[in-house]
C-alpha positions as CSV (number, residue, x, y, z in Angstrom):
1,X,-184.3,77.4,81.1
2,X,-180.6,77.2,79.5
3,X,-178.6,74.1,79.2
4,X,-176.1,75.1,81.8
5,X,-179.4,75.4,84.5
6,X,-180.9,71.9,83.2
7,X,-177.5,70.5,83.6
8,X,-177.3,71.5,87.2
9,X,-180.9,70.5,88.0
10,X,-179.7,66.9,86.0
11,X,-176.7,66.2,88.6
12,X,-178.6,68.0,91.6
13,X,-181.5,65.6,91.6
14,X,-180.6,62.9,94.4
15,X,-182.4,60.3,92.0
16,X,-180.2,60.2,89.4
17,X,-177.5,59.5,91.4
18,X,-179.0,55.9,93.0
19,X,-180.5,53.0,91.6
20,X,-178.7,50.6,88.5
21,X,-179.1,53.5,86.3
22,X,-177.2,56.2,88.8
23,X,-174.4,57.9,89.0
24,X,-173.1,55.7,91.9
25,X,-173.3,52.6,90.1
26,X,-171.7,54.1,86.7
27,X,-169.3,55.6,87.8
28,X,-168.1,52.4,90.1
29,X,-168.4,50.2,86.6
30,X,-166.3,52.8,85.1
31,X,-163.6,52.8,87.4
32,X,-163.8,48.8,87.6
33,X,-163.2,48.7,83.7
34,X,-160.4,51.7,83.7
35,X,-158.5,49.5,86.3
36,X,-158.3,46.4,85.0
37,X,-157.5,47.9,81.3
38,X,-154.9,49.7,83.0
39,X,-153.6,46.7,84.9
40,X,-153.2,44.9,81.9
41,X,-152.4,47.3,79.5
42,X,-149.3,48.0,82.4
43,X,-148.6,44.2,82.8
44,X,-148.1,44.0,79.2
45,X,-146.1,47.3,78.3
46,X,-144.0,48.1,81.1
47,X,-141.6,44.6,81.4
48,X,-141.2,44.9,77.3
49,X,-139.8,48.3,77.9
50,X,-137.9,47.7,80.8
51,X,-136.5,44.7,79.5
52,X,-136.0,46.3,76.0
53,X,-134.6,50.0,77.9
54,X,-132.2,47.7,79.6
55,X,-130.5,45.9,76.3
56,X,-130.5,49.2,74.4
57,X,-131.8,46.4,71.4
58,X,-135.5,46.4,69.9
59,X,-136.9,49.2,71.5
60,X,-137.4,51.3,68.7
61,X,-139.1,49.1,66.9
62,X,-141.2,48.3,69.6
63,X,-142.0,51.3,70.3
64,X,-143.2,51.9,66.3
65,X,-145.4,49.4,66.3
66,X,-146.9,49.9,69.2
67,X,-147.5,53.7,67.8
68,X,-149.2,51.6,64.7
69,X,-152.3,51.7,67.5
70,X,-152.3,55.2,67.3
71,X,-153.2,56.0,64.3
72,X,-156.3,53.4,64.0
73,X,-158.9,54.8,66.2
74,X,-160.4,53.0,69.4
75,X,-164.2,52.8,67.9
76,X,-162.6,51.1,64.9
77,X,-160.8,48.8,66.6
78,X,-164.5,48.0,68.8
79,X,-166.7,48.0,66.5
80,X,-163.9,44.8,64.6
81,X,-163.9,42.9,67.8
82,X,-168.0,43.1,68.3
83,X,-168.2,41.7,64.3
84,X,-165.7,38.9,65.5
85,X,-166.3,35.6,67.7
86,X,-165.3,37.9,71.0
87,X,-168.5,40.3,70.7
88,X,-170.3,37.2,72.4
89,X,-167.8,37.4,75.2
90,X,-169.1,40.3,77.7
91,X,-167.0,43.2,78.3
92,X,-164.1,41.5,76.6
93,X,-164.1,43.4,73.2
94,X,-164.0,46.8,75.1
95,X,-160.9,45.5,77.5
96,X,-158.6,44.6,74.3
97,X,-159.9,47.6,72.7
98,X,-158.8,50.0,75.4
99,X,-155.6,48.0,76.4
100,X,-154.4,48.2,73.0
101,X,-154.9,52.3,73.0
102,X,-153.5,52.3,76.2
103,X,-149.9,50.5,75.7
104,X,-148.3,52.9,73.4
105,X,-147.9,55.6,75.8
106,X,-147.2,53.1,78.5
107,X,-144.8,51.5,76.1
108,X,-143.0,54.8,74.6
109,X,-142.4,56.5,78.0
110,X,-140.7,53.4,79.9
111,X,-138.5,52.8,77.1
112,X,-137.3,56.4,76.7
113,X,-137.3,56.8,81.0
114,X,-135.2,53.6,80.6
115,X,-132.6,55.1,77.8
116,X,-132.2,58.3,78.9
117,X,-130.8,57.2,82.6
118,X,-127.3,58.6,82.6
119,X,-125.0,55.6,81.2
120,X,-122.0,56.8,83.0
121,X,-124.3,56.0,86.2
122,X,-125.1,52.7,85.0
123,X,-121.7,51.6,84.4
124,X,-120.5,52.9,87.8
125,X,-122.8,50.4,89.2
126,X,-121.6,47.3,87.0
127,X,-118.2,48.3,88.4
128,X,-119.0,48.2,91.7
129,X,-120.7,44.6,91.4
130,X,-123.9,44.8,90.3
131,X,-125.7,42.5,88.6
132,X,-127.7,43.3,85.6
133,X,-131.1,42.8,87.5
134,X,-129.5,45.0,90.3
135,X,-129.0,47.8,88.1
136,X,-132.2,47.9,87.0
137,X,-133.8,47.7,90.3
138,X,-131.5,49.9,91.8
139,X,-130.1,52.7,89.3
140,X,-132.5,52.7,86.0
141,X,-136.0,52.1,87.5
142,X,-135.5,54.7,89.7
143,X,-134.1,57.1,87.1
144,X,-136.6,56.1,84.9
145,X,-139.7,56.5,87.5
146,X,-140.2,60.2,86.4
147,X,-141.4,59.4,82.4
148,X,-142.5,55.8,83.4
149,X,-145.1,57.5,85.8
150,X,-145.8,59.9,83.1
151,X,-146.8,57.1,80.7
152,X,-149.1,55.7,83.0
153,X,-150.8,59.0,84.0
154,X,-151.4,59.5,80.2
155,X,-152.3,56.1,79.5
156,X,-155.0,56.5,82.7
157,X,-156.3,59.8,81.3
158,X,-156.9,58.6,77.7
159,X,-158.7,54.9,79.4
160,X,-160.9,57.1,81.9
161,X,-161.8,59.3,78.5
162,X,-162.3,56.5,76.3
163,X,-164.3,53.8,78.5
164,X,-167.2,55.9,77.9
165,X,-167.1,53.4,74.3
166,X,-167.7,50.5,76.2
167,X,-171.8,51.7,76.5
168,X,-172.2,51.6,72.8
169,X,-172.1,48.2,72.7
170,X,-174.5,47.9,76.0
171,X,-171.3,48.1,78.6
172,X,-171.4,49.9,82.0
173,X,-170.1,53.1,83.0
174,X,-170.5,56.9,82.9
175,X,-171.2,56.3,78.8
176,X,-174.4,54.9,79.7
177,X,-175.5,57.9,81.2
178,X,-174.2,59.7,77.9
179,X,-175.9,57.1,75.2
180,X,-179.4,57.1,77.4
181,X,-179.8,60.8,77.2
182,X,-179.3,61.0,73.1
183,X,-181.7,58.0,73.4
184,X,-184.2,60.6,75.2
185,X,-182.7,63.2,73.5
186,X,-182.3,64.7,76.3
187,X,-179.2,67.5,75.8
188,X,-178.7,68.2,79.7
189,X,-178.0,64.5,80.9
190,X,-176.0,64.4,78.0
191,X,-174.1,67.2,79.1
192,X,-173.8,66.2,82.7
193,X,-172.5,62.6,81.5
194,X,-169.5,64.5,79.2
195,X,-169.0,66.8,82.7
196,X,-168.7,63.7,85.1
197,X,-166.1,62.0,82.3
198,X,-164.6,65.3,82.3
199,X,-163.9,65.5,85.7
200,X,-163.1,62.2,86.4
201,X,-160.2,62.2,84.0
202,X,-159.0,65.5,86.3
203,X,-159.3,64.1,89.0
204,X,-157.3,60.8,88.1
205,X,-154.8,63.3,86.7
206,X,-154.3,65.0,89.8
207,X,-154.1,61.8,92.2
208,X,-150.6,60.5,89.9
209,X,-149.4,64.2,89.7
210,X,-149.5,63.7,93.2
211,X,-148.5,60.2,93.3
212,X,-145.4,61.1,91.3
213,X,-144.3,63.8,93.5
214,X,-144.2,61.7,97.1
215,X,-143.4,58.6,95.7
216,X,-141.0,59.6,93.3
217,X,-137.9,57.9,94.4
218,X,-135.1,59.4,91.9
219,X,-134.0,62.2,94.4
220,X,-132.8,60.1,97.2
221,X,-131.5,57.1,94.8
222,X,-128.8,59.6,92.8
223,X,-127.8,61.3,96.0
224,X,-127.6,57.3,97.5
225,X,-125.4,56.3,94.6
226,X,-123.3,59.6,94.2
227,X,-122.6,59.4,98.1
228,X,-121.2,55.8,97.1
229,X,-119.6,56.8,94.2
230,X,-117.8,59.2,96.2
């Protein structure tokens, strides 16, 4: 029997999907950690940039360093934090990890969404009263929401992809279905465990494509403020 047909057998069999060990339970510890990365990779990011988009000062430099975490990879970065006093600390040394991969694209897109909103529409709306928070609620955000949503989709993709890390340290999630079948070198449940990443980073893709497109709100907002203009 071929990989792809032990593969199939691996995520047909009902028990590998219960118990502490299944699928179920995995793939609810990787979502858990995905979201709250993602929450406060977002909390972090997306006010500097605004703020920063805003003043037209510092971004650039912002957004540099935050590409510093780019180019030092996320198993580096781990592996440091289990070595320091915070490897004691839980799932905390694979939360910072993925929060700092995940606030450069957050970071990068917002500020560039946030600069590239038409400046001649910005100062329309300081003429007609608005106050600095007002334009950015009212004019930029919504301008911006286009790359801003792109940033986070990206920064979702690359977390959902990456939190498999968090089971070589003895973390949750669909990794440990990964690391357990190299333990048993077992080469179809570590197949099926790449798939189920695989697909789950599709899937989250597809839910902000479609996010994007029915919440966007840029459409209505320029034909708002044109109309006003008018």
């Amino acid at each position: 029997m071929g990989v792809v047909e032990r593969t199939w057998d691996w995520l047909t069999t009902a028990a590998h999907w219960s118990g502490t060990d299944g699928v179920w339970h995995r793939l609810g510890e990787h979502l858990f950690l995905t979201v709250v990365c993602l929450l406060v990779s977002c909390a972090i990011a997306l006010p500097v940039a605004v703020v920063l988009g805003h003043l037209g000062k510092g971004g650039a430099l912002a957004v540099n360093i935050a590409n510093v975490g780019r180019a030092v990879p996320t198993f580096a970065v781990l592996v440091l934090l289990l070595l320091s006093p915070l490897g004691t600390h839980g799932s905390w040394p694979t939360v910072i990890a993925l929060v700092l991969f995940a606030i450069p694209p957050l970071l990068t897109n917002a500020y560039v969404g946030m600069r590239e909103v038409d400046r001649d529409m910005v100062e329309a709306a300081r003429g007609m009263g608005m106050t600095g928070v007002q334009v950015v609620a009212r004019v930029e955000l919504p301008l911006a929401f286009p790359l801003i949503v792109t940033g986070v989709r990206s920064a979702a993709v690359q977390v959902v992809a990456t939190t498999t890390l968090a089971a070589l340290p003895g973390g949750g999630g669909l990794g440990r279905i990964i690391t357990a079948g190299f333990r048993l070198t077992d080469t179809a449940q570590v197949v099926a465990g790449a798939l189920l990443v695989a697909v789950l980073a599709l899937l989250v893709e597809g839910a902000f494509v479609l996010a994007q497109r029915f919440l966007d709100p840029m459409r209505g907002h320029v034909t708002s403020v044109q109309d006003r203009l008018a």
